[in-house]
Backbone as a printed PyTorch tensor [residue, N CA C, xyz], in Angstrom:
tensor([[[ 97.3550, 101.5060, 124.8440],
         [ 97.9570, 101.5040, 123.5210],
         [ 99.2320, 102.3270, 123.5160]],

        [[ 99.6010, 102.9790, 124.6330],
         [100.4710, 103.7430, 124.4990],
         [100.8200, 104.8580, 123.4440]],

        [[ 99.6210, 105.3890, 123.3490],
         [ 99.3890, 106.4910, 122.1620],
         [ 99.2320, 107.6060, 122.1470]],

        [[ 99.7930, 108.6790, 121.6760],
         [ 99.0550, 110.1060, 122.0710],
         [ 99.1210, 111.4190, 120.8440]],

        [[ 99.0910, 110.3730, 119.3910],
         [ 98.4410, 111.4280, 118.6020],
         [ 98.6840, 110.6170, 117.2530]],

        [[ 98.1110, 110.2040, 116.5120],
         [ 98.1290, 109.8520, 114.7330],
         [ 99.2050, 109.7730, 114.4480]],

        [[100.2890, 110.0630, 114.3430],
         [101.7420, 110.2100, 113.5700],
         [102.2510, 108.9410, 113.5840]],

        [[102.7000, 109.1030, 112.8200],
         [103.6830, 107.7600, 113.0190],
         [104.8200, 107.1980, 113.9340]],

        [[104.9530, 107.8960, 114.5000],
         [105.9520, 108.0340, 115.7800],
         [105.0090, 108.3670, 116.9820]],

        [[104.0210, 108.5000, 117.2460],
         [102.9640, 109.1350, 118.1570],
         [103.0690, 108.0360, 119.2390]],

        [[103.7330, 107.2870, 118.8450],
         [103.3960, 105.6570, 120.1580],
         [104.4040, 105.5810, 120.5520]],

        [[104.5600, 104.8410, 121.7560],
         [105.3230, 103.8980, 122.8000],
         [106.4260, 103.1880, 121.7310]],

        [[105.6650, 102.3110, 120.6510],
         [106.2810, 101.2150, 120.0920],
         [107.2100, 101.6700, 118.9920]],

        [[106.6830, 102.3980, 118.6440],
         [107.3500, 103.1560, 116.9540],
         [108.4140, 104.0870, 118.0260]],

        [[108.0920, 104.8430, 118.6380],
         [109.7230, 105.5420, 118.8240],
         [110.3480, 104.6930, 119.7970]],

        [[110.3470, 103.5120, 120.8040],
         [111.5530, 102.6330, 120.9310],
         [111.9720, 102.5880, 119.4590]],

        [[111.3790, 101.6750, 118.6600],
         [112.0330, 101.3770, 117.0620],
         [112.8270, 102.3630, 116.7140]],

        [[112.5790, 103.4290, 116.5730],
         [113.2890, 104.3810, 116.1240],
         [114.4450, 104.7410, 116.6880]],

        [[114.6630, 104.5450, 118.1990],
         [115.1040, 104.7910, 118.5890],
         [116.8550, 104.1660, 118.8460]],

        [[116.7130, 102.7600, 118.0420],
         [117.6670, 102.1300, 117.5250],
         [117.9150, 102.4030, 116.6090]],

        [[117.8820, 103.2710, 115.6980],
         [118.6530, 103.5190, 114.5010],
         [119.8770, 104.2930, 114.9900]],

        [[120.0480, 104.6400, 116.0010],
         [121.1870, 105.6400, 116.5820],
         [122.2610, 105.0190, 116.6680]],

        [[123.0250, 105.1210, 115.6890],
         [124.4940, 104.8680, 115.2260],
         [124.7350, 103.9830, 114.5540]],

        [[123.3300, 103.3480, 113.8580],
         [123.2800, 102.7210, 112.5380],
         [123.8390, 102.5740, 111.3240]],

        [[124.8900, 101.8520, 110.8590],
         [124.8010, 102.2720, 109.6220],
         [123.9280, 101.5410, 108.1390]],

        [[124.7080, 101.8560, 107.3600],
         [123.2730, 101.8040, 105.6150],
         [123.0030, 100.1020, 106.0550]],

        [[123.5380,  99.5150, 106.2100],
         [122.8960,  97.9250, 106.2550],
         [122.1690,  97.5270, 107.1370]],

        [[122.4470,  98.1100, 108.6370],
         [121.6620,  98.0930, 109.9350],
         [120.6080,  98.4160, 110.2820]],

        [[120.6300,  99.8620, 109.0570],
         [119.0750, 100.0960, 108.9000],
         [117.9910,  99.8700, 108.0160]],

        [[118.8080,  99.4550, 106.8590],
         [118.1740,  99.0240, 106.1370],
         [117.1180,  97.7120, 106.6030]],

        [[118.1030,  97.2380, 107.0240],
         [117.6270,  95.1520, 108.1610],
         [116.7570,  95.8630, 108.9560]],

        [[117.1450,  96.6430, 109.6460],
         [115.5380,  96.9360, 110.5020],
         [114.5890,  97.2620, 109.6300]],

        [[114.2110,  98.5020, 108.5040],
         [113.4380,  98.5660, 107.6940],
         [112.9100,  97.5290, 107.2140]],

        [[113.5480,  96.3610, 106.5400],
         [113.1740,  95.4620, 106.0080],
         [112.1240,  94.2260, 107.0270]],

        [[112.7490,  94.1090, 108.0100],
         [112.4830,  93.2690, 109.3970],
         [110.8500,  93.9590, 109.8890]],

        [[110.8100,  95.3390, 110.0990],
         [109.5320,  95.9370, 110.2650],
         [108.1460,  95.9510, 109.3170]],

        [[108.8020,  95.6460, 108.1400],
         [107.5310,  95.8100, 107.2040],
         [107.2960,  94.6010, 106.6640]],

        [[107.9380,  93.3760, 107.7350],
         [107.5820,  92.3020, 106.9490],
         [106.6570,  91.9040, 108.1960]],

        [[105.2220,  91.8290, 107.7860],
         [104.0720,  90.7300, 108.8250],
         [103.8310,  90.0100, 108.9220]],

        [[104.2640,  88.9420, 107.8970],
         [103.7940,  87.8650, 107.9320],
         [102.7230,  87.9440, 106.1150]],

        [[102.0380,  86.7500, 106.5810],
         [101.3670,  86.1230, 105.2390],
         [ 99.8650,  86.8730, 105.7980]],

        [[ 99.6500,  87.3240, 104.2160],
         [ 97.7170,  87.8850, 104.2230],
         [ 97.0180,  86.7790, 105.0030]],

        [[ 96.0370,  87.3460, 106.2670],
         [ 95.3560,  86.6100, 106.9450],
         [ 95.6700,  86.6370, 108.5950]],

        [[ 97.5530,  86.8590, 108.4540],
         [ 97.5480,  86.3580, 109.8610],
         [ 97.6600,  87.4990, 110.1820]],

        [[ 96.7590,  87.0630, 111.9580],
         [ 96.9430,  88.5350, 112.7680],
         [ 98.4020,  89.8130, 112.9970]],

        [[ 97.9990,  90.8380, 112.7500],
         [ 98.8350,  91.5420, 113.2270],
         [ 98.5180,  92.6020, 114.3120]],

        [[ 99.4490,  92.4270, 115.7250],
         [ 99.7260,  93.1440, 116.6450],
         [ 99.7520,  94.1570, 116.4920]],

        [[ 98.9370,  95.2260, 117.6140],
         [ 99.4580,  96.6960, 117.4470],
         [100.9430,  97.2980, 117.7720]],

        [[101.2800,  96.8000, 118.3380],
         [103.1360,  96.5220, 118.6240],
         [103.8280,  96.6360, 117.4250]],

        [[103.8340,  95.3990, 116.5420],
         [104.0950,  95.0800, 114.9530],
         [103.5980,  96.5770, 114.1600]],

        [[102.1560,  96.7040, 114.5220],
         [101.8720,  97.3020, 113.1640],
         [102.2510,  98.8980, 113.0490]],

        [[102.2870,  99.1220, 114.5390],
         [102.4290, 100.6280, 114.9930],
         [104.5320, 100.6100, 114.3050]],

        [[105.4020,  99.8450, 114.5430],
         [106.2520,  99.3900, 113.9190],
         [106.9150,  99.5190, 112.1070]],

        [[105.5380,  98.7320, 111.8610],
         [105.8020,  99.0860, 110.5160],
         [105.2420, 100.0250, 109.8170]],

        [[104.3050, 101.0440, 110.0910],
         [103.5680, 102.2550, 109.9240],
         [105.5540, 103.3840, 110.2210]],

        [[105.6410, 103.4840, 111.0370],
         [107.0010, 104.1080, 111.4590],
         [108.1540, 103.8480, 110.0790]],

        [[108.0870, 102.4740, 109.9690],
         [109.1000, 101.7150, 108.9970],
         [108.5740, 102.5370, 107.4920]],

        [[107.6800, 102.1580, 107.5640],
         [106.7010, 102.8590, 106.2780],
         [107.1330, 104.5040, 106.2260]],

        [[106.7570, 105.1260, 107.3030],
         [107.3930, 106.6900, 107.2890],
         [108.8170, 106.9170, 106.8140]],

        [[110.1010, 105.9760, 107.0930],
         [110.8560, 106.3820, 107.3690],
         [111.4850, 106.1120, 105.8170]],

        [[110.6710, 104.4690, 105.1280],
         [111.1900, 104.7350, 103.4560],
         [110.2420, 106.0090, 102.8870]],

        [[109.4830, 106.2850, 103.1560],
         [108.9200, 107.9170, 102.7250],
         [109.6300, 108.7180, 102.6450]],

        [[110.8400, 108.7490, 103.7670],
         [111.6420, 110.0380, 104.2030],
         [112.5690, 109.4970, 102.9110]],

        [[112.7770, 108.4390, 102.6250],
         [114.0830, 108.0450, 102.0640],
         [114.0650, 108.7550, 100.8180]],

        [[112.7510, 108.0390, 100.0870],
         [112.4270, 108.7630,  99.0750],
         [112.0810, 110.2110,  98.7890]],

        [[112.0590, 110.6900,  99.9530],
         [111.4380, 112.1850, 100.0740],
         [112.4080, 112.9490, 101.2710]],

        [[114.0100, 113.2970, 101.4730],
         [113.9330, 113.7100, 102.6820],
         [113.3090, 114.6380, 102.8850]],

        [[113.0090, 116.0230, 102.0620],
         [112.5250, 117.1090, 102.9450],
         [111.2530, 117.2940, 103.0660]],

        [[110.7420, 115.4470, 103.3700],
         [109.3720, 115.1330, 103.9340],
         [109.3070, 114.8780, 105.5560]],

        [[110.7730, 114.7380, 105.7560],
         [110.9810, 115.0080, 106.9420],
         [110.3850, 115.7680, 108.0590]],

        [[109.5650, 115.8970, 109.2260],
         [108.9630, 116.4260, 109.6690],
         [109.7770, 116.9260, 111.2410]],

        [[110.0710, 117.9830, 112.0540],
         [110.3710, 118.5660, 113.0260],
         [109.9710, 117.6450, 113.9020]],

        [[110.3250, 117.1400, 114.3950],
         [109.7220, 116.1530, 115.6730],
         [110.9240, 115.4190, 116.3090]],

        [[110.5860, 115.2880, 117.8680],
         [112.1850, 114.7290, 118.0260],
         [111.3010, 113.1050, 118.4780]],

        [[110.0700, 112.7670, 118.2130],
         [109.5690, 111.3680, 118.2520],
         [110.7290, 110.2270, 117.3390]],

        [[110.8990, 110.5560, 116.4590],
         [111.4670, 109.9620, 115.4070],
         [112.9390, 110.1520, 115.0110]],

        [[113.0490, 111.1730, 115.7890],
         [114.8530, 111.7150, 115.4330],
         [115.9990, 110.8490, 115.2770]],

        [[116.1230, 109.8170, 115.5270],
         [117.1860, 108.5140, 115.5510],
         [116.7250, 108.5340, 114.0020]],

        [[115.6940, 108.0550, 113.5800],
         [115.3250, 107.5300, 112.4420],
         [115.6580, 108.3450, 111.1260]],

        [[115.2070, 109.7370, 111.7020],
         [115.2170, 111.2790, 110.8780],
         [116.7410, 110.9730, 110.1510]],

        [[117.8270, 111.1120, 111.5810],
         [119.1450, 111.0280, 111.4430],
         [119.7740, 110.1970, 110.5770]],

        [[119.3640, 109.2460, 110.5030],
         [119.7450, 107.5050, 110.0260],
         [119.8810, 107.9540, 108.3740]],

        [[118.2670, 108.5280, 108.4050],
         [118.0250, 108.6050, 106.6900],
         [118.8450, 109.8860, 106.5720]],

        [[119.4720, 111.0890, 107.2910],
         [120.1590, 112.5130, 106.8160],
         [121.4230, 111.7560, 106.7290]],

        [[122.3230, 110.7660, 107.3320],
         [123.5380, 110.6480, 107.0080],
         [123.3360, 109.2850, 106.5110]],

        [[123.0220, 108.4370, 106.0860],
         [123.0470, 106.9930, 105.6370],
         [123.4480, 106.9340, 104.1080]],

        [[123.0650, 107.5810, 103.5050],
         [123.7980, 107.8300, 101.7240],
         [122.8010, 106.4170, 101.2270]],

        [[121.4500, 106.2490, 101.7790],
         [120.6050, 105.5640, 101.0360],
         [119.1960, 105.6310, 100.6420]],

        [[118.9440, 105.4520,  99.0730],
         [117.8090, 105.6230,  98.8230],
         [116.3450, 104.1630,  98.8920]],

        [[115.1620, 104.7560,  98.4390],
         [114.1350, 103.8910,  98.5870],
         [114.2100, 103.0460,  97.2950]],

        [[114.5290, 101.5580,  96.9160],
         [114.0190, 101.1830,  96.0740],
         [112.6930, 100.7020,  95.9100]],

        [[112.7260, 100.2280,  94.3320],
         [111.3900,  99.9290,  94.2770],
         [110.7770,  98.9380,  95.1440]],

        [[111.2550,  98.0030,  95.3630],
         [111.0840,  96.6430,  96.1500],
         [111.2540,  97.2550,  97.9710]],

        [[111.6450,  98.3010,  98.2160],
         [111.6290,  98.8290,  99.8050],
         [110.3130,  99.6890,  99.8880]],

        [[109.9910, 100.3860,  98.7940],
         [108.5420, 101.0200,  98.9340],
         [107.4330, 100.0980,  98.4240]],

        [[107.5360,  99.2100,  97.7330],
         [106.5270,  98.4260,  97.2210],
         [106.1550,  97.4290,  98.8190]],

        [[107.1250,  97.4700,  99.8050],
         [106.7400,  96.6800, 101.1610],
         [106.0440,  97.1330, 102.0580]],

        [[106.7570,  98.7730, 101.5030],
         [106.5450,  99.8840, 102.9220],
         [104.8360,  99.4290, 102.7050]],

        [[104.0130,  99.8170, 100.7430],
         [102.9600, 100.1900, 100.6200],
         [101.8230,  98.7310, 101.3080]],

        [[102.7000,  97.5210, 100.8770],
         [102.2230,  96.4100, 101.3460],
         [102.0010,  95.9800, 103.0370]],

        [[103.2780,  96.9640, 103.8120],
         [102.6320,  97.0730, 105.0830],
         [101.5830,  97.6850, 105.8280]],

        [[101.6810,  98.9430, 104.4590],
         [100.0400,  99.7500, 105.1290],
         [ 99.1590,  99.4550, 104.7330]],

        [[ 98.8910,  98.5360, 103.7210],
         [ 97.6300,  97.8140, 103.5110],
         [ 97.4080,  96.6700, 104.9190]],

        [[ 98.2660,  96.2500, 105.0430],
         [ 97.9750,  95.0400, 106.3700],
         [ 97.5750,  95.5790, 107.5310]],

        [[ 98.7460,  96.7580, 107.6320],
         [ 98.4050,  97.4460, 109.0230],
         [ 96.7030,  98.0120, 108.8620]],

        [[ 95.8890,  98.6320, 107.5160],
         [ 94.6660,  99.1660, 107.9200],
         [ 93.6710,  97.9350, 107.8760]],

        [[ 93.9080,  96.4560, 107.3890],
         [ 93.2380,  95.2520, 107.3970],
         [ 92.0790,  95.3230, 108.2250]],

        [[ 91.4270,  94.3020, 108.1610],
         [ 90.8370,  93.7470, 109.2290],
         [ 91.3550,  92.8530, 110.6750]],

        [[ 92.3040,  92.3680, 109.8190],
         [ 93.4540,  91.7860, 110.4550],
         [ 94.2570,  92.4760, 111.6620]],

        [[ 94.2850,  93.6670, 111.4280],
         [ 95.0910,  94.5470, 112.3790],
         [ 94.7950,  94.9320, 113.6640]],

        [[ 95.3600,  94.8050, 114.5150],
         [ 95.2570,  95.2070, 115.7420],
         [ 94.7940,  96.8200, 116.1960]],

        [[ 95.7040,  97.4790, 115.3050],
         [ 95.9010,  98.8570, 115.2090],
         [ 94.5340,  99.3530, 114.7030]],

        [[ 94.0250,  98.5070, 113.8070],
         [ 93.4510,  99.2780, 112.8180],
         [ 91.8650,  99.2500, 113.9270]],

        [[ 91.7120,  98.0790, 114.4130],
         [ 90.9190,  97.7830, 115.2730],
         [ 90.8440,  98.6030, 116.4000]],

        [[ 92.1090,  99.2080, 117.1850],
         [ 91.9170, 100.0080, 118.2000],
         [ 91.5020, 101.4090, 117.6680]],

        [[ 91.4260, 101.8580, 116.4790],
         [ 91.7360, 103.3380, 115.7890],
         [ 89.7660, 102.9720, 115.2170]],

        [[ 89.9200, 102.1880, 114.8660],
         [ 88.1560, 102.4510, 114.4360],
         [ 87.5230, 102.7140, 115.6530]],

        [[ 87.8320, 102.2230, 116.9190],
         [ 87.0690, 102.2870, 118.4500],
         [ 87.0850, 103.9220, 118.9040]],

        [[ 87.9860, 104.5400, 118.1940],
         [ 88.2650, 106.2260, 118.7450],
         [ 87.2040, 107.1030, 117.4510]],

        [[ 86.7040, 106.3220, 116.5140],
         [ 86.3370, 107.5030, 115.5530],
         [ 86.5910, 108.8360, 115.0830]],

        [[ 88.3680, 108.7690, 114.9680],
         [ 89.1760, 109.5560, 114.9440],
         [ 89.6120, 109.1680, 113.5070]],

        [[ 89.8840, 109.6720, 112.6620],
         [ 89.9170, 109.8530, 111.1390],
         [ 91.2090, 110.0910, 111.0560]],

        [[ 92.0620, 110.8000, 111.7730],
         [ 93.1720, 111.2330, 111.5920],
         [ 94.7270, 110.4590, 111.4600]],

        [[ 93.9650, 108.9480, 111.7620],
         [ 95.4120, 108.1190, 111.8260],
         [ 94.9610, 107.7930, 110.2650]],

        [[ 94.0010, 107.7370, 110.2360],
         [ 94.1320, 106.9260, 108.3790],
         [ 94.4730, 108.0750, 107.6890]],

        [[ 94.3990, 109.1000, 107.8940],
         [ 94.7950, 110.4320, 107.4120],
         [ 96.6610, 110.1220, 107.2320]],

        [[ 96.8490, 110.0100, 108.6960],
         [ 98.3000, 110.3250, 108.2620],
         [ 98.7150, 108.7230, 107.5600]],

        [[ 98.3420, 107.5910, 107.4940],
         [ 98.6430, 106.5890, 106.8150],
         [ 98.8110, 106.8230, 104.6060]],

        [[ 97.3220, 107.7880, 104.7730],
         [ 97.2390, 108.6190, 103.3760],
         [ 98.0370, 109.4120, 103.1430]],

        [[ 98.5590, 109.9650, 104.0650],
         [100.3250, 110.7640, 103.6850],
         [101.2990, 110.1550, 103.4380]],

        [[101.5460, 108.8430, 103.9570],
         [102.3020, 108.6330, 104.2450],
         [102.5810, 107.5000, 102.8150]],

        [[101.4410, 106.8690, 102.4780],
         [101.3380, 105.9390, 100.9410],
         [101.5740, 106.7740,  99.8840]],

        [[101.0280, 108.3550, 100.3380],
         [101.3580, 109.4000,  99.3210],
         [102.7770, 109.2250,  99.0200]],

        [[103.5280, 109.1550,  99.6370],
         [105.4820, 109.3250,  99.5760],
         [105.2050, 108.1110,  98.7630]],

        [[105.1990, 107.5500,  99.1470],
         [105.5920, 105.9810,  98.5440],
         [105.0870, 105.5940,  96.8700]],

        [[104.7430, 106.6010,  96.7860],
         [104.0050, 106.4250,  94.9300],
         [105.2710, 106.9850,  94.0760]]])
């Protein structure tokens, strides 16, 4: 899974992603934001690749709406950056996706959600509950 701790950036997949926001500007990232939190239609499978993706995407309109939710970590730092100089906020319709991706991502449907019930580790839905927290 390429994983090594709950966060949203904790994976392989989410900090490549992130890792393109580096020298982004407001439209470039926005299109990735938008591009990440879209899965598809209720029902169809989603990849842990995808979902680990839009969990990240999900963090990062959190930050938008919240920067000094921002967290010390250099997992995510492209992304961190993107949202400290980009001069853009979360609308309603960018957090209403973010919240619609973390419902898919904890599905039944999910890949992710499927590998994270196999660890009986509490702590990724934990930080998913932080992270829907921003988004209210």
């Amino acid at each position: 899974m390429g994983t090594w701790g709950a966060g949203p950036f904790d994976n392989d997949d989410a900090g490549d992603w992130a890792f393109d926001f580096e020298g982004a500007d407001a439209a470039t990232g926005l299109t990735r934001l938008r591009d990440a939190l879209d899965l598809g239609a209720p029902g169809e499978a989603v990849e842990a690749p995808e979902g680990a993706e839009a969990v990240a995407a999900a963090a990062v309109v959190g930050w938008l709406a919240d920067p000094g939710s921002i967290p010390e970590s250099g997992y995510g730092e492209d992304a961190a950056g993107w949202v400290r100089s980009a001069g853009v906020s979360a609308d309603a319709d960018l957090k209403a996706a973010a919240r619609a991706a973390l419902e898919r991502v904890r599905s039944e449907d999910s890949e992710l959600a499927e590998l994270w019930d196999e660890t009986d580790d509490s702590s990724w839905g934990q930080s998913l509950d932080e992270i829907a927290a921003r988004l209210r």
